[in-house]
C-alpha positions in Angstrom: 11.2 50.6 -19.1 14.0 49.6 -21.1 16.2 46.6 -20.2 20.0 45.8 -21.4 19.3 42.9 -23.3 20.9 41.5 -26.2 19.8 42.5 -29.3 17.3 40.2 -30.5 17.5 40.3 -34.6 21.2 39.6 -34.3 20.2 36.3 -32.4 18.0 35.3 -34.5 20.0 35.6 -37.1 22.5 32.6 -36.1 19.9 29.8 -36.0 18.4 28.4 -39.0 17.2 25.0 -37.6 16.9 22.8 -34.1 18.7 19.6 -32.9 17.2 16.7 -31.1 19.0 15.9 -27.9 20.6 12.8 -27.3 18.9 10.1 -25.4 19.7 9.8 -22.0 20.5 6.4 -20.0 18.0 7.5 -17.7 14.5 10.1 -17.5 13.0 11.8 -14.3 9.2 12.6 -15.5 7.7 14.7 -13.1 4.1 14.5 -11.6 3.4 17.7 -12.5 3.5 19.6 -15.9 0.6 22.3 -15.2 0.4 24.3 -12.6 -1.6 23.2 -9.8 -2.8 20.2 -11.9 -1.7 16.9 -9.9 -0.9 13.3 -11.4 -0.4 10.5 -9.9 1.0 7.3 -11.7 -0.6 4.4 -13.1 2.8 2.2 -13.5 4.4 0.8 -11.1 8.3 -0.1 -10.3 9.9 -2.8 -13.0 6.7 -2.1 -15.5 8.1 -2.1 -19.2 6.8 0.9 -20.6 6.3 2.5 -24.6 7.5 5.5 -25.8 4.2 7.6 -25.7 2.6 5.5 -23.4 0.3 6.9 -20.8 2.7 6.7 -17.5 0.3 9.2 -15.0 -3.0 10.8 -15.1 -4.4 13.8 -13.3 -6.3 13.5 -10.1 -8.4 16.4 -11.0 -7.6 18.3 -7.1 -7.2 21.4 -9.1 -9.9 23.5 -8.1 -10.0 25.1 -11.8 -10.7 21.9 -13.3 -15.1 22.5 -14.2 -15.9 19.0 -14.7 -14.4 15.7 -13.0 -14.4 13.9 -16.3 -11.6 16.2 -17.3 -8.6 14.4 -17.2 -5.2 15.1 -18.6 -1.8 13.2 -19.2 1.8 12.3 -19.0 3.3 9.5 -21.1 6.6 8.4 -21.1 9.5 10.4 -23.5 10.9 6.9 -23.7 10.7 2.8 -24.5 12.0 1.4 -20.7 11.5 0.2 -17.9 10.5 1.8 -14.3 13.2 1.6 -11.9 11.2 3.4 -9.3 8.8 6.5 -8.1 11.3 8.8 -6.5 11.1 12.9 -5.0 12.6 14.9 -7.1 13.4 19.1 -7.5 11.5 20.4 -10.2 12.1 24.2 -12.4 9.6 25.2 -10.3 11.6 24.9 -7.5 9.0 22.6 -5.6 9.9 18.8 -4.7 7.5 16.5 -6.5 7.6 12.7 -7.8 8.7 11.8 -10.5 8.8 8.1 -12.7 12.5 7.5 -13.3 12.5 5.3 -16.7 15.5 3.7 -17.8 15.9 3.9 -22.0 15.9 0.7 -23.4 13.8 -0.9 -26.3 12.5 0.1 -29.8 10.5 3.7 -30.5 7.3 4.1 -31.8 7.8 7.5 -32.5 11.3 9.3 -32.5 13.2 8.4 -36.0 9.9 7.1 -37.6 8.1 8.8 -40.8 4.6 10.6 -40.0 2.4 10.7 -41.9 0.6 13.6 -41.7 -3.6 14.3 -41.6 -5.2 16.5 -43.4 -6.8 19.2 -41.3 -9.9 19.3 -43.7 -10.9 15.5 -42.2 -10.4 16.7 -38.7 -13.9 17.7 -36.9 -13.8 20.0 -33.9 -14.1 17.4 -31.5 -12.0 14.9 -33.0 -8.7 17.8 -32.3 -9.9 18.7 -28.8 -9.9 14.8 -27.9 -6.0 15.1 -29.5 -4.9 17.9 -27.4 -6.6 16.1 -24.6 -5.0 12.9 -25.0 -1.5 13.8 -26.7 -0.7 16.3 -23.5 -0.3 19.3 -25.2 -0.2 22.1 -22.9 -0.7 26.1 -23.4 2.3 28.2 -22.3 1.0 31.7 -23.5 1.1 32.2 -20.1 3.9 30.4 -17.9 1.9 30.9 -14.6 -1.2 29.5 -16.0 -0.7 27.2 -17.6 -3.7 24.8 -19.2 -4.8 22.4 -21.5 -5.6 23.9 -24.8 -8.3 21.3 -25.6 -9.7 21.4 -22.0 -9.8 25.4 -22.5 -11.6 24.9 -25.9 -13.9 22.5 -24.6 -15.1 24.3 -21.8 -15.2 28.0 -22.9 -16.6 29.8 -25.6 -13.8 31.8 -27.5 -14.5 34.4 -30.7 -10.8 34.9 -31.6 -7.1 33.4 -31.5 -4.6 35.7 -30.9 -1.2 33.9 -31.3 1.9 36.0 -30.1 4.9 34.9 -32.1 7.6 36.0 -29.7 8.8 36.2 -25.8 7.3 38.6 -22.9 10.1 38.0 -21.2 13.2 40.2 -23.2 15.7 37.7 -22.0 14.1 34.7 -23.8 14.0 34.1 -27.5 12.1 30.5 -27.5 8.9 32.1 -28.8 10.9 34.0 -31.3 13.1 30.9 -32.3 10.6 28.7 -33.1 8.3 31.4 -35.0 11.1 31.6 -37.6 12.0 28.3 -37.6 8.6 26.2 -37.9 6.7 29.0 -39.0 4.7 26.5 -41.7 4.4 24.0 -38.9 2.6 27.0 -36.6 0.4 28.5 -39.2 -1.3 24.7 -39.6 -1.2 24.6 -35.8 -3.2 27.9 -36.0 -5.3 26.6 -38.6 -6.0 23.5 -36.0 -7.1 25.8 -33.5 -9.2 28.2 -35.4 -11.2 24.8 -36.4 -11.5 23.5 -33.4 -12.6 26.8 -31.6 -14.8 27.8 -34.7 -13.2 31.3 -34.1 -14.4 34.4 -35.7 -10.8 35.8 -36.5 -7.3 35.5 -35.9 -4.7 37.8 -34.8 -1.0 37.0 -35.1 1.5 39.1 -33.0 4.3 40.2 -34.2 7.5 41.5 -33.8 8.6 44.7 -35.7 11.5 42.3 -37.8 9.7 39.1 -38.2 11.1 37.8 -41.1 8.4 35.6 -42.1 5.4 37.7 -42.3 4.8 36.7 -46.0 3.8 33.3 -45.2 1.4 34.3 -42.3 0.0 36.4 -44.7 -0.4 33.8 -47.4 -2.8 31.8 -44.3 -5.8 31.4 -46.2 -8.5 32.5 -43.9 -11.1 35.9 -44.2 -10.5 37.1 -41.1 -6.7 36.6 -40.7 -5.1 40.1 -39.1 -1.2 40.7 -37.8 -0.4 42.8 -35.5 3.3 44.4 -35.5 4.8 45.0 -32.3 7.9 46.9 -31.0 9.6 44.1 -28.5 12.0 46.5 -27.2 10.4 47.1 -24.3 10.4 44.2 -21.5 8.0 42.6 -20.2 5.9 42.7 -24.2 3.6 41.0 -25.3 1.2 40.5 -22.2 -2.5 39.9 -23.0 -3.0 43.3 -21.5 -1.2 45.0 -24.0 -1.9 43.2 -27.4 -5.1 44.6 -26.0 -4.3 47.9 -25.5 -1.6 47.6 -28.9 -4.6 46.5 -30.7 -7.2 49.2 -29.8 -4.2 52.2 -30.7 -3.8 49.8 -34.4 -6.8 50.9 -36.1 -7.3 47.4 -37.2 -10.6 47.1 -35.8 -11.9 49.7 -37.7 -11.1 48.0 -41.4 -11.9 44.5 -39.8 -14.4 44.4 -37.4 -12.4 42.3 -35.5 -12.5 43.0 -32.0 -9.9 41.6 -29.4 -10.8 41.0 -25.7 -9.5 39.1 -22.5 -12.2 36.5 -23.1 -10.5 35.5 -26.4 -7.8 32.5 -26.7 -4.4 33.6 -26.2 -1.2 31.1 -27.3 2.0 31.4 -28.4 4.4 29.6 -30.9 5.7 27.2 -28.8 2.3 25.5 -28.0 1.2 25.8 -31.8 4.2 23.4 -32.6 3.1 21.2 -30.0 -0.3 21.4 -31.6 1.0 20.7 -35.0 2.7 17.6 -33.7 -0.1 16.2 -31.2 -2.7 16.2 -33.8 -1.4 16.5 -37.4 1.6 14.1 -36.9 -0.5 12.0 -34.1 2.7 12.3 -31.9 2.1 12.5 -27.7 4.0 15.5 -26.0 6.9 13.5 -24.9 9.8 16.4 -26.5 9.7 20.1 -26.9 11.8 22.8 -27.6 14.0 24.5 -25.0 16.5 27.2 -26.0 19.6 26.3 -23.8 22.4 30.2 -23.2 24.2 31.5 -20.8 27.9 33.0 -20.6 28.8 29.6 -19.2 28.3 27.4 -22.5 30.3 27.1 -24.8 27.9 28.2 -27.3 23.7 29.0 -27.4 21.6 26.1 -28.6 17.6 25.5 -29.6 17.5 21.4 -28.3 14.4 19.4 -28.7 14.4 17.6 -25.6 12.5 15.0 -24.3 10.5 15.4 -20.6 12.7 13.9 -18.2 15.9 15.0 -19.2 18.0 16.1 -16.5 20.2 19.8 -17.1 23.3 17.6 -16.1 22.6 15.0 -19.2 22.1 18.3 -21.5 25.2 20.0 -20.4 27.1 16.9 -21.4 25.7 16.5 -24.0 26.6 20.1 -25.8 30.4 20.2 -24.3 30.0 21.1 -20.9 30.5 24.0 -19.1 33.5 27.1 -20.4 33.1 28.4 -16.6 30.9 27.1 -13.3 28.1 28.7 -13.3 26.7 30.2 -10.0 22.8 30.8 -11.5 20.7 28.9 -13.3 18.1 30.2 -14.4 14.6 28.6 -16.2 12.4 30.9 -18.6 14.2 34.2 -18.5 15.0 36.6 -16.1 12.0 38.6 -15.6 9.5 35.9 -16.0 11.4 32.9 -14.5 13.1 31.3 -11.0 16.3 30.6 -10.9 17.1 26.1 -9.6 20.4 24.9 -7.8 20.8 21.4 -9.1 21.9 20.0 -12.7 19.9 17.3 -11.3 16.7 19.3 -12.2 14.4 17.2 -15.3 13.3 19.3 -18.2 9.2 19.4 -18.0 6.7 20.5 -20.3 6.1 24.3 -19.4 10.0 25.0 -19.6 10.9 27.4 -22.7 14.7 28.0 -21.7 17.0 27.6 -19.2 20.3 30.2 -19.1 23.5 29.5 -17.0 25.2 32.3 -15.9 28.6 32.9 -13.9 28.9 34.6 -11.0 31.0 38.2 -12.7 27.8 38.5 -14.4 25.0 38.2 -11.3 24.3 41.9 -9.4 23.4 41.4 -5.8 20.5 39.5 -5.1 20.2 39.7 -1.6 16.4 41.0 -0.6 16.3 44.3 1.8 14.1 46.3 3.2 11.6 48.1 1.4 13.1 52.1 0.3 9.4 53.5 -0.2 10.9 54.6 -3.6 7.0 54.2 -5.1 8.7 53.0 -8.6 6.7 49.8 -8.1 3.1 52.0 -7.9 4.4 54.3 -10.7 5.1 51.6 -13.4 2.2 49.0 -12.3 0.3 48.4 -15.5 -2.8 47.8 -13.6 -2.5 51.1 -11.0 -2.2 48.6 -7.7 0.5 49.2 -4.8 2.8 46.2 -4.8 4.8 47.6 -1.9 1.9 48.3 0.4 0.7 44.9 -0.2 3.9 43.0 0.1 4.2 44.8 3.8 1.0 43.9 4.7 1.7 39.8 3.8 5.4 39.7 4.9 4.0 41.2 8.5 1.2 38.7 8.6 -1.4 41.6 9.0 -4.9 41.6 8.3 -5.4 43.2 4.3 -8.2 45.6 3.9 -11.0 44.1 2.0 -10.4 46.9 -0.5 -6.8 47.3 -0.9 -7.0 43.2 -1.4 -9.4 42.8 -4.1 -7.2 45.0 -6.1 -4.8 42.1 -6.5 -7.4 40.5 -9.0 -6.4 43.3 -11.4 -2.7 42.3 -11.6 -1.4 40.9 -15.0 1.2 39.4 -13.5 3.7 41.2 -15.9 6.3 41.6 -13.2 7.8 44.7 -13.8 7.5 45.3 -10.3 10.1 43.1 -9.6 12.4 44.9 -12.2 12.2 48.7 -10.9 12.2 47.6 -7.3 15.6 48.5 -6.0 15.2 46.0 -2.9 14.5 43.3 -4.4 11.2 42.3 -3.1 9.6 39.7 -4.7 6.5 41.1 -5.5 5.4 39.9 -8.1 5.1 36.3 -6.9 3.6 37.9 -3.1 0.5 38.9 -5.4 0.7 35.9 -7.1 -0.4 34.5 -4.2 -2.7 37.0 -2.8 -4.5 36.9 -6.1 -4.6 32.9 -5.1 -6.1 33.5 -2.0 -8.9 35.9 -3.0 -9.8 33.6 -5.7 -10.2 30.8 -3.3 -12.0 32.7 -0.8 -14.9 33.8 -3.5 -15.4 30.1 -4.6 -15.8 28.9 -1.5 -18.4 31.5 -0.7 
């Protein structure tokens, strides 16, 4: 299905670097950053606190945590002091606590020279206990997300498959920051690849990519790239680099073989892995690509966790018009939040503000019966029925709900279905029920 999206070359185009953010006078830092992963602080109100310093620490609830021992962090984007734990509205739309810091004192990071470690003098372990304890996370896939070094640690994977731009058509993060930091992600693959002990690598590719020289110039045996046509929406799904792969041929002159059970990332969290353990720097900033028809103009911001939308619209001029949507991590993949007062967290990519002249109706009806859902499903599952049987409270056939496990999660369904249903995020969490049900048995 093809989308009206702008075009994405002609985007691209306009940037040729990032900006930092300014600093706030004051950060809300969520505890939460992964989903389903919860935190819970280790400093208190009035506690003077580092930039980088460990602030909160997971509780390990998560029932896909393996091992208690596995513990993950949040440290503070800031030198401060804790004014207090407070609720806030998160982009996931879900009220959680957050640490509120107020900036003051000298950074151990931000404005300092790096110096940077040779990858060559890094063992396996030694960058899986970095990607543990710097916080990097893996947003490959924005509804799972995860640990890189936890998912290294405990899993075997053969390959890395990186993609280098977005699923979602209307977000150009990915895409961004492959043509920015390119240099900065091949070394981040090259972390990876080391500490997996991978077989091969497979880079993704967009069609246009300008940089393809220099991922060719990666000096590794089994380095493959893919090339892709993005026009399509959503792209780039592990489903069908799977499915692009087979139909490549590339298997045949490589014997390189790709599969759900290898390790799929994107640019985004390769940068973060450049940073975490070749510059030694925690995950306290990213990179969010802030558009919309309300801004004065597009930007790529590196931000620091905590910020609040209100401080970055200040910050880049304000608004040209109100805007009546905003929404985090694109349209097809994304929620829309209703406060300025929502903190920037790890696992956002983007965040668009849009007016009302360009929102279509959004107001959920009943379902039509059109079948577009069942026609376009990747997977060959019926959305529809499913959505009527959880909406209705009814008791799902064993059958028809095990079918729920073969959802990608791609949510087209959501873009073909002329009611509006959300389906996408109904089997979202069927496919959590299931999977709870068959580890409790």
């Amino acid at each position: 299905m093809k989308l009206n999206y702008q075009n994405l070359s002609s985007i691209l185009k306009n940037y040729k670097t990032s900006q930092n953010s300014f600093i706030s006078k004051e950060f809300l830092v969520p505890l939460e950053q992964e989903n389903q992963i919860n935190y819970k602080n280790i400093v208190q109100k009035d506690d003077i606190v580092k930039e980088g310093q460990v602030i909160a620490v997971s509780t390990n609830s998560s029932k896909s945590r393996k091992f208690s021992e596995d513990l993950t962090f949040i440290h503070s984007p800031v030198p401060g002091k804790v004014l207090d734990i407070i609720p806030v509205y998160t982009s996931s739309g879900k009220q959680k606590f957050a640490v509120k810091i107020k900036f003051g004192g000298e950074f151990s990071y931000l404005g300092k020279k790096n110096t940077e470690k040779s990858i060559e003098d890094l063992s396996s372990s030694q960058i899986i206990n970095e990607l543990i304890e710097k916080g990097v996370i893996n947003t490959y896939n924005l509804r799972k997300i995860e640990n890189p070094g936890l998912q290294i640690k405990n899993n075997s994977y053969k390959n890395l498959v990186i993609r280098l731009f977005d699923e979602d058509s209307f977000r150009y993060t990915d895409s961004l920051v492959a043509k920015i930091y390119t240099n900065e992600i091949v070394k981040g693959a090259q972390i990876l690849a080391k500490a997996m002990n991978c077989y091969g690598i497979l880079f993704v590719i967009d069609q246009k990519f300008e940089n393809k020289e220099k991922l060719e110039n990666f000096n590794i045996s089994n380095l493959r790239i893919l090339q892709v046509k993005t026009k399509k929406s959503p792209c780039g799904t592990q489903k069908q680099i799977e499915q692009a792969f087979r139909k490549s041929g590339i298997k045949k002159t490589s014997n390189l073989d790709i599969t759900k059970n290898d390790f799929f990332t994107d640019s985004s969290t390769l940068y973060e892995v450049y940073k975490a353990v070749i510059c030694s720097t925690p995950s306290v900033s990213h990179l969010v690509h802030f558009s919309g028809n309300c801004l004065y103009s597009s930007c790529l911001l590196d931000v620091k966790i905590g910020t609040t939308l209100k401080d970055i619209v200040n910050q880049i001029g304000g608004f040209a018009k109100e805007p009546s949507v905003i929404v985090i991590n694109g349209l097809i993949y994304g929620n829309s939040v209703e406060s300025l007062n929502v903190p920037i967290t790890k696992s956002v990519k983007s965040v668009e503000f849009i007016s009302k002249t360009k929102i279509t109706d959004n107001q959920i009806y009943s379902c039509v019966n059109c079948g577009n859902c069942r026609y376009i499903c990747p997977s060959k599952i019926s959305p529809d029925v499913l959505y009527s049987y959880a909406v209705n409270f009814k008791e799902i056939p064993e059958v028809l709900k095990n079918t729920v496990l073969s959802c990608e999660e791609c949510g087209i369904c959501n873009t073909v279905c002329p009611a509006r249903l959300p389906l996408t995020k109904t089997i979202s969490y069927l496919k959590d029920t299931v999977c709870e049900e068959k580890s409790n048995k």
